[in-house]
C-alpha positions in Angstrom: -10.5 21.3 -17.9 -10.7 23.6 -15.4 -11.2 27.4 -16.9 -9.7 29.2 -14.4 -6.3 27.4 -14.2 -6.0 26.1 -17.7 -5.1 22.8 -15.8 -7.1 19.6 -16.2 -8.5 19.8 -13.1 -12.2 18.1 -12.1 -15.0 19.6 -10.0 -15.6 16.7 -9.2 -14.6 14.9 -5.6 -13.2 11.6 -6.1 -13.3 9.1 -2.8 -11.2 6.5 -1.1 -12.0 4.7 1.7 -9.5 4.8 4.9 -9.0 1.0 4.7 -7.9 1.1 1.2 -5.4 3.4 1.5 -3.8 1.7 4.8 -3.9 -1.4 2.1 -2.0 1.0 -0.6 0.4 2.4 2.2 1.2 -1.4 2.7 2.3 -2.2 -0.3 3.8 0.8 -1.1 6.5 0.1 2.4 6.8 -3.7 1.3 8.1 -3.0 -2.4 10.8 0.1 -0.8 11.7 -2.6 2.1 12.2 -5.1 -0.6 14.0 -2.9 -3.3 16.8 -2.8 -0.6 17.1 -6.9 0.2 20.5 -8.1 -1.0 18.8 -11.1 -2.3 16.1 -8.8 -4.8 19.2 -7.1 -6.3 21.2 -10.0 -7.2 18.2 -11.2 -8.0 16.9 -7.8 -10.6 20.5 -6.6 -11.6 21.2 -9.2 -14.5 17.6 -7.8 -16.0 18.7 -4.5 -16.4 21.9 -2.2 -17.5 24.8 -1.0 -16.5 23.9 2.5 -15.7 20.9 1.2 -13.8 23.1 -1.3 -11.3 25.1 2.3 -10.3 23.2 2.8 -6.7 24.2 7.1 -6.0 23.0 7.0 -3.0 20.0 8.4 -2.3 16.3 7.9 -3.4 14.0 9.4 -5.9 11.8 12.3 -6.0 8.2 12.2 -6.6 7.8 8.2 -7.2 4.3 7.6 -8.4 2.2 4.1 -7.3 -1.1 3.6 -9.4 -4.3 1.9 -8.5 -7.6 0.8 -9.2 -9.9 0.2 -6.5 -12.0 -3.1 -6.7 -14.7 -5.2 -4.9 -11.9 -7.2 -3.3 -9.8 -3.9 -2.3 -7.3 -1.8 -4.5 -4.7 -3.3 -7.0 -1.2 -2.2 -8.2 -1.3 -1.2 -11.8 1.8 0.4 -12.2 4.9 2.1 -11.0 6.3 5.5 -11.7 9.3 7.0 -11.1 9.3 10.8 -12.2 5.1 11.0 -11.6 3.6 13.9 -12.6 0.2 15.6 -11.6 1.6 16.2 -7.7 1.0 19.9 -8.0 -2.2 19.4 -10.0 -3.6 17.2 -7.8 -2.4 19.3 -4.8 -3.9 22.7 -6.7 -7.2 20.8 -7.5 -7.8 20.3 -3.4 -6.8 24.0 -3.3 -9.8 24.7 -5.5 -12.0 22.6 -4.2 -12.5 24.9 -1.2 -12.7 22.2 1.4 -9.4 22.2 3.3 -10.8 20.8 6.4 -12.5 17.4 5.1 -10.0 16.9 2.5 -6.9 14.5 3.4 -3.6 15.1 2.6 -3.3 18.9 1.3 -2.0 20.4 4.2 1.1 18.4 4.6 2.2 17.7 1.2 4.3 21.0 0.3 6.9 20.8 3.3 6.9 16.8 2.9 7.7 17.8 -0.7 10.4 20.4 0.4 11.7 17.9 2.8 12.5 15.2 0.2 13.8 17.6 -2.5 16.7 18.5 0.7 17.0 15.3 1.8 18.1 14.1 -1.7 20.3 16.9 -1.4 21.5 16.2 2.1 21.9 12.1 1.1 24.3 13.1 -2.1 26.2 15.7 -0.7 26.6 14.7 2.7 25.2 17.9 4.0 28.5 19.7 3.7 26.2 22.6 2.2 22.9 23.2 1.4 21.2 23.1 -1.9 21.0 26.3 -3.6 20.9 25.5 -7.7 17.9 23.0 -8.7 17.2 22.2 -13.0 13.9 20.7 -13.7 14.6 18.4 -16.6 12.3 18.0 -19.8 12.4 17.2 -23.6 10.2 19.5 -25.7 9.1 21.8 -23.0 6.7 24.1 -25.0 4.7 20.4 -25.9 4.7 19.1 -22.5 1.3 18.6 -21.4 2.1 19.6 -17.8 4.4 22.1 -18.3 2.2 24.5 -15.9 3.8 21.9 -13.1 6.8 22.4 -14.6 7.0 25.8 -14.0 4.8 26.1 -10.8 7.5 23.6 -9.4 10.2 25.9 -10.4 8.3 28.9 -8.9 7.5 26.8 -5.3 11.1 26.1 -4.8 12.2 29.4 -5.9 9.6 31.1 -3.3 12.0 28.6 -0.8 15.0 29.8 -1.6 16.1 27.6 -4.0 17.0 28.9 -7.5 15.1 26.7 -9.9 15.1 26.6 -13.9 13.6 24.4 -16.2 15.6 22.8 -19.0 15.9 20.7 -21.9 19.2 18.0 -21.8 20.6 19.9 -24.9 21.1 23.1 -22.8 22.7 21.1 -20.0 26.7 21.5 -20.2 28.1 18.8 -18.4 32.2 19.8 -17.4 35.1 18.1 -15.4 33.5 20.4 -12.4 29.8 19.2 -12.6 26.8 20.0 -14.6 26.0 23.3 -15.7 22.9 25.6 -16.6 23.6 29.1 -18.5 26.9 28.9 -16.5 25.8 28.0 -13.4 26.5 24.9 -11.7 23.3 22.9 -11.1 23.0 21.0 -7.6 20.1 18.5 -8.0 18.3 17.7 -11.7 14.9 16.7 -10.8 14.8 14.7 -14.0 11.2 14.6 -16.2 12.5 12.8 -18.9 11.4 9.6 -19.6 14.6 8.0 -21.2 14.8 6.1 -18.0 17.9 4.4 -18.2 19.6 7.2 -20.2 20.0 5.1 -22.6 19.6 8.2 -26.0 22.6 9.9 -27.3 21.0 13.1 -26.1 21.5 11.7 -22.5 24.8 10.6 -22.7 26.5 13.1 -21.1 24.0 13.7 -17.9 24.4 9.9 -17.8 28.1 10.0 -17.7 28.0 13.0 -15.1 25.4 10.9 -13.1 27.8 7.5 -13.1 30.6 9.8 -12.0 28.6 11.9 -9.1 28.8 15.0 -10.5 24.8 15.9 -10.0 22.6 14.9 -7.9 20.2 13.4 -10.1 16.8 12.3 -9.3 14.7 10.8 -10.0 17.5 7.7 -11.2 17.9 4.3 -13.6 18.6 3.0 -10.3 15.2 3.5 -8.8 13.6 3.0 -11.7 15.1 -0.7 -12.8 14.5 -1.7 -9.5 10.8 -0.5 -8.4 9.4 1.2 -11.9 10.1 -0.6 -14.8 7.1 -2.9 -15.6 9.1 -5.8 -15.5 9.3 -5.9 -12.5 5.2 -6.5 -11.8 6.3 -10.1 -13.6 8.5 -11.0 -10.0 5.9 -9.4 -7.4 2.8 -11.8 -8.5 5.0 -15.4 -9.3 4.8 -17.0 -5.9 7.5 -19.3 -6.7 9.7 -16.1 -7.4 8.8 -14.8 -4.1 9.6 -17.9 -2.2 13.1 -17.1 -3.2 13.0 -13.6 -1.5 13.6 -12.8 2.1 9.8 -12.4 2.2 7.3 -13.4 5.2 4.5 -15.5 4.7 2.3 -12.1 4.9 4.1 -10.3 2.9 3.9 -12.8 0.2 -0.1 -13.1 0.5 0.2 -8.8 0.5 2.0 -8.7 -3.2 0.0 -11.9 -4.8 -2.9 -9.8 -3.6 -2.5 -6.6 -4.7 -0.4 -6.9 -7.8 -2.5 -8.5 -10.6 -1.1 -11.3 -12.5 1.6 -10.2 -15.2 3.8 -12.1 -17.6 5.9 -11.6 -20.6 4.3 -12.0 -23.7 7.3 -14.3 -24.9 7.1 -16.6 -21.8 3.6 -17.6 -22.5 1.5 -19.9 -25.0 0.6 -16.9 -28.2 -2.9 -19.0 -28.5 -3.6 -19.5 -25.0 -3.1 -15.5 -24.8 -5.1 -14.7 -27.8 -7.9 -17.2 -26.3 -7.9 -15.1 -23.0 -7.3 -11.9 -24.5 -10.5 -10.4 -23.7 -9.4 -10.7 -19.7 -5.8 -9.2 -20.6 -4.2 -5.7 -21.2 -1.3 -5.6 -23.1 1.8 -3.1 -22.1 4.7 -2.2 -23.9 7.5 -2.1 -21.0 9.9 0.4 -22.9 6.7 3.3 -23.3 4.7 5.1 -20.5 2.1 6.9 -20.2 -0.6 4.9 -21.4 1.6 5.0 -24.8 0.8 1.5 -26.9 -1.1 -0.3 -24.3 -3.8 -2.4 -25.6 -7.0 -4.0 -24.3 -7.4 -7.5 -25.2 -11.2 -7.0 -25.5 -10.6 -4.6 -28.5 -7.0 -5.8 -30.1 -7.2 -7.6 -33.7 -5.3 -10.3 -34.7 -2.9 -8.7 -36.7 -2.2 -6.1 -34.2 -1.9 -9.1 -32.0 0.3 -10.6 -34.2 2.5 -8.0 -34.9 3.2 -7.1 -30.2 7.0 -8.2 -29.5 6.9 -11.1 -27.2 9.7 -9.5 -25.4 8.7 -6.0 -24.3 5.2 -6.9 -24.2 3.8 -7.1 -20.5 0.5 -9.0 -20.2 -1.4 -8.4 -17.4 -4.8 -9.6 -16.5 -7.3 -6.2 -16.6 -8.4 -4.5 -13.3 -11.5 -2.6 -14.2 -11.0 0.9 -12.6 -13.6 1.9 -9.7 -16.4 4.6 -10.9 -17.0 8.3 -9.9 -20.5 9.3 -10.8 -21.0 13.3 -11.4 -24.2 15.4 -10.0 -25.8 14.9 -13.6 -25.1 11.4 -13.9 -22.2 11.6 -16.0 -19.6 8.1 -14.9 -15.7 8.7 -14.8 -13.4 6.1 -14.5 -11.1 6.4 -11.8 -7.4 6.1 -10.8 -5.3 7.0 -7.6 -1.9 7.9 -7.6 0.0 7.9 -4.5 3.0 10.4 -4.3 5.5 9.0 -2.3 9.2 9.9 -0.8 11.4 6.9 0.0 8.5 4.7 1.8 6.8 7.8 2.8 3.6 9.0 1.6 3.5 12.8 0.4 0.1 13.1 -0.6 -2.8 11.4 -3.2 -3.7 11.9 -6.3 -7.0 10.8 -8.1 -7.1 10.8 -12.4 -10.9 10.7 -13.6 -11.1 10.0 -17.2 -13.3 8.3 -19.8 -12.1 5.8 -22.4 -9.9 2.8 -22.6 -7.0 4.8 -20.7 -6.0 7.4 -18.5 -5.8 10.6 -20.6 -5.9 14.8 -19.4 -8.8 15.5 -21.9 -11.8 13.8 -20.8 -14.5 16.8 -20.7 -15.1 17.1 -16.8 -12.4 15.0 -15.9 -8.8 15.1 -14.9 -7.0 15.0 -11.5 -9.5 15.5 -8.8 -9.1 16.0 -4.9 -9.5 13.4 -3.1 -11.9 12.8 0.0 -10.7 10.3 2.6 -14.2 7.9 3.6 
């Protein structure tokens, strides 16, 4: 953790080399280009609800694509739809002191400013211009980046835009839109991680949302289609994809980027536990690292006990290493902050342990060098 910031921010520099990221870039373009095809719809919508089959019209803010780098170039491990760590990460290059051989820093705050009006612009039909933004939370005093929180409500303030955080309960949701401490609220950049507002205490922002009342983004419709880990099951089948409007190259591009994943309840349970050791097992309904399990370390019962139907099995891609000055190893992931199919800025989580945490002792998001 960084002592100056309170944030976990790294002194160390994580690295990525240029050929890589082109790769990440790639993919990233392929899965928006495909999350549009007629043919992917029909094909996702009967997979996910109601709420998440209403399309409002514009994109998502601050979608998140994870990977791990490997021997054989980086993989896809997951997809995010309301990311956090993009001011982290951004601040952490700030700190690092080395603006000109450091990538993406200089760019990412008016690419950011542009998607948060272009949402705007996309909902509203640019008959005016935003002026009223809520940055959407449960338990804000417990959130772990609540610093972002409220340095993303300062940035867009410093912009113009007036900017408040809030819980859902403080939300008041009327024939006439949704309202913050009696001000009507534009665009809900939404935290929460009830994706499909699915909760009684998202109800009524989901009802407002169905009835284009807000603006609200990041959406159920972005997320059933490109976040929900389900969807990792369609992009490494080949014989699913051969039913897509795919090329042959883009085909070869998902089945080699996106590691194999299943459905726990599609597979053989023995054949599983007999592989385990090669496997991670993710519950699709929790995030965050929440309940995921290596298959090196799971016991039987524990095994035993998974629900074949929201358990995603995925064969393990062992993260790349960062090694410090005194020799100490961090384990590595990248996050790519992305607009639409347009790349904000990266991200880079060092961590120790079986997942990616914000505690690891020197760790934390780190800026990223471009090799």
């Amino acid at each position: 953790m960084s002592v100056a910031t309170g944030l976990p921010i790294s002194r160390l520099t994580a690295h990525l080399p240029h050929q890589d990221l082109r790769q990440m870039v790639r993919l990233v373009r392929l899965l928006f280009r495909l999350s549009h095809s007629e043919t992917y719809r029909n094909q996702i919508f009967p997979q996910i609800p109601a709420a998440a089959r209403f399309n409002p019209g514009h994109a998502a803010l601050m979608m998140g694509y994870d990977f791990h780098l490997t021997d054989h170039g980086p993989r896809l491990i997951e997809v995010n739809t309301n990311a956090g760590g993009g001011y982290i990460a951004w601040l952490s290059e700030q700190l690092a002191g080395e603006m000109s051989s450091l990538s993406l820093s200089n760019r990412f705050q008016q690419r950011l400013l542009q998607s948060y009006l272009q949402e705007w612009r996309d909902f509203s039909g640019g008959e005016r211009p935003l002026k009223r933004v809520a940055v959407v939370d449960e338990d804000l005093e417990q959130q772990a980046l609540l610093p972002e929180m409220v340095g993303c409500c300062d940035w867009l303030c410093q912009h113009g835009i007036d900017a408040q955080m809030a819980s859902p309960e403080q939300l008041q949701v009327r024939s006439g839109g949704v309202y913050l401490h009696e001000k009507k609220i534009d665009l809900i950049y939404n935290r929460h991680c009830d994706f499909y507002l699915e909760t009684d205490l998202m109800n009524d922002l989901k009802l407002a949302y169905l009835a284009a009342k807000v603006c609200l983004s990041p959406n159920p419709f972005a997320y059933g289609l490109l976040a929900d880990k389900r969807r990792m099951v369609l992009w490494s089948d080949p014989d699913a994809l051969d039913g897509l409007d795919l090329s042959v190259q883009d085909k070869q591009l998902l089945l080699a980027m996106v590691p194999p994943s299943f459905l726990l309840s599609t597979q053989d349970r023995d054949n599983i536990w007999t592989r385990r050791k090669k496997l991670i097992f993710k519950p699709v309904t929790r995030f965050g690292g929440r309940g995921v399990l290596m298959g090196k370390g799971i016991t039987k019962k524990r095994f035993a006990d998974l629900d074949p139907e929201t358990t995603l099995v995925q064969e393990v891609v062992a993260p790349s290493i960062e090694t410090s000055a005194n020799g100490d190893e961090f384990k590595m992931d990248l996050r790519l902050f992305v607009y639409r199919d347009r790349l904000l800025g990266v991200g880079a989580r060092l961590y120790q342990g079986q997942v990616t945490n914000l505690r690891t002792e020197g760790g934390g998001f780190a800026p990223v060098r471009i090799v």
